[in-house]
Every structure is written in C-alpha cells, then in structure tokens.
C-alpha positions as CSV (number, residue, x, y, z in Angstrom):
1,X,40.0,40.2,95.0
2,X,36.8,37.7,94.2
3,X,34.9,40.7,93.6
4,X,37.4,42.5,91.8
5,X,38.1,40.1,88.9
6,X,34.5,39.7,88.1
7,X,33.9,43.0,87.9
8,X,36.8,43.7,85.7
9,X,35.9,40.4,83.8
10,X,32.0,41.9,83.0
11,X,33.6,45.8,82.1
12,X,35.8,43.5,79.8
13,X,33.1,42.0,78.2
14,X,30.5,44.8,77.9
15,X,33.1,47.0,76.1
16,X,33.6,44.1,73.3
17,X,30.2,45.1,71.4
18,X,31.2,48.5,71.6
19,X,34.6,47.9,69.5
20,X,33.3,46.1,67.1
21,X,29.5,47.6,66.9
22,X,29.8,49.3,63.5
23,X,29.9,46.2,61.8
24,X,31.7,45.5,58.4
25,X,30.4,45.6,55.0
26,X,30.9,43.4,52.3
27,X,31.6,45.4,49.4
28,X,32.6,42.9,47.0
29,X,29.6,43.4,44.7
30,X,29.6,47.4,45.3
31,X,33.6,47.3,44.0
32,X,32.1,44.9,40.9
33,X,29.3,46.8,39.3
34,X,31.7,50.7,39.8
35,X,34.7,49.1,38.6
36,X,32.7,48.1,35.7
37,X,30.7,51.4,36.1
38,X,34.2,53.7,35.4
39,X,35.9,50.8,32.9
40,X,32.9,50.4,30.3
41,X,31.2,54.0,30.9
42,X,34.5,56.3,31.0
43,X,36.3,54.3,28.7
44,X,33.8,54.2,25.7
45,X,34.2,58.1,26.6
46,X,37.7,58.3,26.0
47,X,37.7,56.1,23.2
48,X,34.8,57.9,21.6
49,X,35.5,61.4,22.2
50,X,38.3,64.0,21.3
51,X,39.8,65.2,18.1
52,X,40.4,61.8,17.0
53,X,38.1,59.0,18.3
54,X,39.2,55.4,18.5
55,X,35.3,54.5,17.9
56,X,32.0,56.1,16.9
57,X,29.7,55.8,19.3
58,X,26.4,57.2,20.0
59,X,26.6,60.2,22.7
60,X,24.2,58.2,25.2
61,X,26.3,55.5,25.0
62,X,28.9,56.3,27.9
63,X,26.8,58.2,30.4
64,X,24.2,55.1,29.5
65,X,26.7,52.5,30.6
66,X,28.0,54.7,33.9
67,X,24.6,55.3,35.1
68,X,23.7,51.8,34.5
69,X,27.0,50.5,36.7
70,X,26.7,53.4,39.2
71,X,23.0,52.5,39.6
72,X,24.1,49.0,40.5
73,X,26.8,49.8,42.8
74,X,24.1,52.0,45.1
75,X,21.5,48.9,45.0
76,X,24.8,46.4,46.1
77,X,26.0,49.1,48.6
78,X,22.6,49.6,50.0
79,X,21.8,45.7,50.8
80,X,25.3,45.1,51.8
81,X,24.6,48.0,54.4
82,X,21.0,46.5,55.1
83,X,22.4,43.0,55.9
84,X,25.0,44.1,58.8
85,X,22.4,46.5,60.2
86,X,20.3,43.1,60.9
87,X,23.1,41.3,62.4
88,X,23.8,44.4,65.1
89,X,21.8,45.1,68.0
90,X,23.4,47.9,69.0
91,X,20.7,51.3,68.5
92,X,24.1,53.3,68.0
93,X,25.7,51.3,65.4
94,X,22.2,51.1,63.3
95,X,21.9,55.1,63.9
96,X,25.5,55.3,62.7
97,X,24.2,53.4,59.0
98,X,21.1,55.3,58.7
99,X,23.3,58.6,58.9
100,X,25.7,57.0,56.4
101,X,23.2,56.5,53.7
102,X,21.4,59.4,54.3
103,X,25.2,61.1,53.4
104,X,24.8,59.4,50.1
105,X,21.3,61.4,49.4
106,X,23.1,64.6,50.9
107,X,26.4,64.7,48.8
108,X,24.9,63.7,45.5
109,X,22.1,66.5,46.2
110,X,24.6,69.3,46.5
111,X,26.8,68.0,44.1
112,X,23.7,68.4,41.3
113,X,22.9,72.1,43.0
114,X,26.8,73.4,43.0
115,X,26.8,71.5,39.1
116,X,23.6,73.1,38.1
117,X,24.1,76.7,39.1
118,X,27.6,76.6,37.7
119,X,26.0,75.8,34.4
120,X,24.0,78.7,34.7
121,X,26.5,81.2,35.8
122,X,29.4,80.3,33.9
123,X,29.4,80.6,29.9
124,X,31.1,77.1,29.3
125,X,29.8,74.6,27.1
126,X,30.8,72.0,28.4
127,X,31.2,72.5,32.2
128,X,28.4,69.6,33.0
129,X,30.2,66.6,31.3
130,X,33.3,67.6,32.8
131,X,32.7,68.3,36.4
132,X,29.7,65.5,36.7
133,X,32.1,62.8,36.3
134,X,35.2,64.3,38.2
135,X,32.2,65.7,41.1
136,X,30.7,62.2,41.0
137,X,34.4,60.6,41.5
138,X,35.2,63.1,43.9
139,X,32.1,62.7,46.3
140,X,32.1,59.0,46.2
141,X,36.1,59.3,47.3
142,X,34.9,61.4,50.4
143,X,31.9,59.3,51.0
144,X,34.4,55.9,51.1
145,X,36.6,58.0,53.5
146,X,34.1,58.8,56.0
147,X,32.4,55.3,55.6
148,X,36.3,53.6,56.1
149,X,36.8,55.9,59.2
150,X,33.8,54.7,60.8
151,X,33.9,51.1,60.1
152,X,37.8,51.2,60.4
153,X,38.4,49.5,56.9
154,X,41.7,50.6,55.7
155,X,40.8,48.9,51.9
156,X,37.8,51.2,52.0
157,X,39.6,54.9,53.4
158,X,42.3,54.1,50.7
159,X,40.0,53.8,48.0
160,X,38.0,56.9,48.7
161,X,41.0,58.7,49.0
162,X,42.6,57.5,45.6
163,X,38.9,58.8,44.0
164,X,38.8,62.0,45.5
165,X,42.4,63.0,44.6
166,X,42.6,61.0,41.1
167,X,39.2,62.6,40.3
168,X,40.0,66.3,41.1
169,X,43.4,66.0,39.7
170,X,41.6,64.7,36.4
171,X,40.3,68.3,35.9
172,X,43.4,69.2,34.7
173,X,43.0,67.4,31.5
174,X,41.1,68.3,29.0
175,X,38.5,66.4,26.8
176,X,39.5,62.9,26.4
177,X,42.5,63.2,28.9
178,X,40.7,63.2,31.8
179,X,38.1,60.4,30.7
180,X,41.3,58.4,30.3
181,X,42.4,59.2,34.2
182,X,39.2,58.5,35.4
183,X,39.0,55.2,33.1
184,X,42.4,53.9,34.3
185,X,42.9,55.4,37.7
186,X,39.6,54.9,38.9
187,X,38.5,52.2,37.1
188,X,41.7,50.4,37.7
189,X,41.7,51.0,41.6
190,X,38.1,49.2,42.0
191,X,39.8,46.2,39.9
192,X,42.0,46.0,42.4
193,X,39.7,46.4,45.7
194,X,37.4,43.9,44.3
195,X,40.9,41.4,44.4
196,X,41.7,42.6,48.4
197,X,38.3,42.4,49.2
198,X,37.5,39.3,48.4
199,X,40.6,38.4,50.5
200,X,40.0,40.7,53.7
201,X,38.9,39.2,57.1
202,X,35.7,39.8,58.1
203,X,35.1,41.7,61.3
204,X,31.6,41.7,63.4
C-alpha cells in the first residue's frame, strides 16, 4: 500500500503538464485591432458603397483601414502565441504552436490561389472584392476553431464559428448588404469577445 500510493501519487502528477500543456493565449489585443479591423474597414465599405452611399470615400479607403487592423491583429496574435510558447516546456505543446501559425501561412495561401484563379476563370467583375472579405472571414472562423479545439477555449471555438458561418452566409447579399453583415456581425462579435476576454480565467 506504501508503494502503491506513491506511485499513483507521481502518475497523478506527471499527467498534470499534459492537461494543461497547450497553454492559453491571451487574445485581448488580437480581439481589439480585428474588431476595429471589420468596424472601421467594412463599415466605411457599406457606408461608401452601393446605389446610394451614405459617404464619399476614396476606393482605398476601406481595404486601407482592413488591411491596416488585420495587419495588427496577426502581429498581437503572433506575440501573444510567442509569450505562452516561452512559459511551456513541453516539446509537444511548442510543436503544437508552430503547426498553428504555420496554418495561418497555409489557409491565407490557398485562400489567394482559389481567389485568384476564380478571377481568371469566371467573367465577374467583381468576384475579388466580394469573396476576399467573406474568404478572409471565413478562414479566420476555421482558423479560431481549430486554435479553440486545441487550447480548449470555448470564447475562442464560438468565435471562429460565428465568422465562418456569418461570413459565408454574407455571400448572399449583394453589394453593400453583405459589407453591412460583415460590419455588424463580425465586427460586432469581436466587440463582444474583447468584453469576455478580458474577463476569462487564465489557464497554464
């Protein structure tokens, strides 16, 4: 029985690491700058565009103001991600991260070579502004899903899952509907992430 506890005791402990290896990113600032990214780049879209446009803005303006937000998100996400990679010791967990960010490079890849050769085989003017921001919606959602599932952050999994159906079901819409789904569905979702995420516990 002396031997017995012990051992049970040190299987106990040795499994603990394993549970909780993955880590858990912070994505406060990741949920900021995409929030922003969908609010001030789609929504100058949908208030700029269409038979009757709220406002005249330049045609750089909105994809200016989404690339500029996206762009920040990826830096946020990529030192959130590089912070718990240097609190884990566990080869597994760091392999898991690497393969994670190397989705990012993956997705957006193919999403550009499905987008592009569309462009050229289909005779429709504007098939790049409207699949580039539902696509880019859409792969993000998938990317959150698989990045939730790992780290087992329900906030995160619901998230990606709200983007990846809001976004395809935005595709429905035409020119500025769908710039308004994306604005207020999407846009409105990271609002409120950034709120629960700022209240979730922490896990390590």
């Amino acid at each position: 029985m002396s031997v017995t506890a012990p051992a049970a005791q040190a299987a106990v402990d040795h499994s603990t690491p394993n549970r909780t290896s993955t880590g858990d990113v912070d994505n406060l600032g990741t949920y900021v700058s995409f929030g922003l990214a969908y609010l001030l780049g789609h929504g100058s879209a949908a208030l700029s565009q269409g038979d009757a446009p709220v406002l005249d803005l330049p045609g750089w303006l909105p994809m200016t103001l989404l690339g500029a937000g996206l762009a920040a998100g990826t830096v946020q996400a990529t030192r959130a991600a590089l912070r718990t990679q240097r609190t884990t010791t566990d080869p597994d967990a760091v392999r898991t991260a690497q393969l994670l960010g190397a989705l990012w490079v993956t997705a957006f890849a193919a999403l550009f070579l499905a987008i592009t050769g569309l462009s050229a085989t289909v005779d429709h003017p504007d098939i790049q502004t409207l699949l580039w921001p539902t696509g880019s919606g859409f792969v993000v959602g998938l990317i959150y899903v698989a990045e939730g599932a790992v780290r087992r952050n329900l906030l995160h999994y619901a998230l990606g899952t709200w983007l990846a159906l809001t976004s395809t079901t935005a595709l429905f819409l035409g020119n500025p509907g769908f710039y308004w789904v994306l604005t207020l569905a999407g846009g409105g979702a990271y609002a409120l992430a950034t709120v629960l995420e700022r209240r979730r516990p922490r896990r390590r």
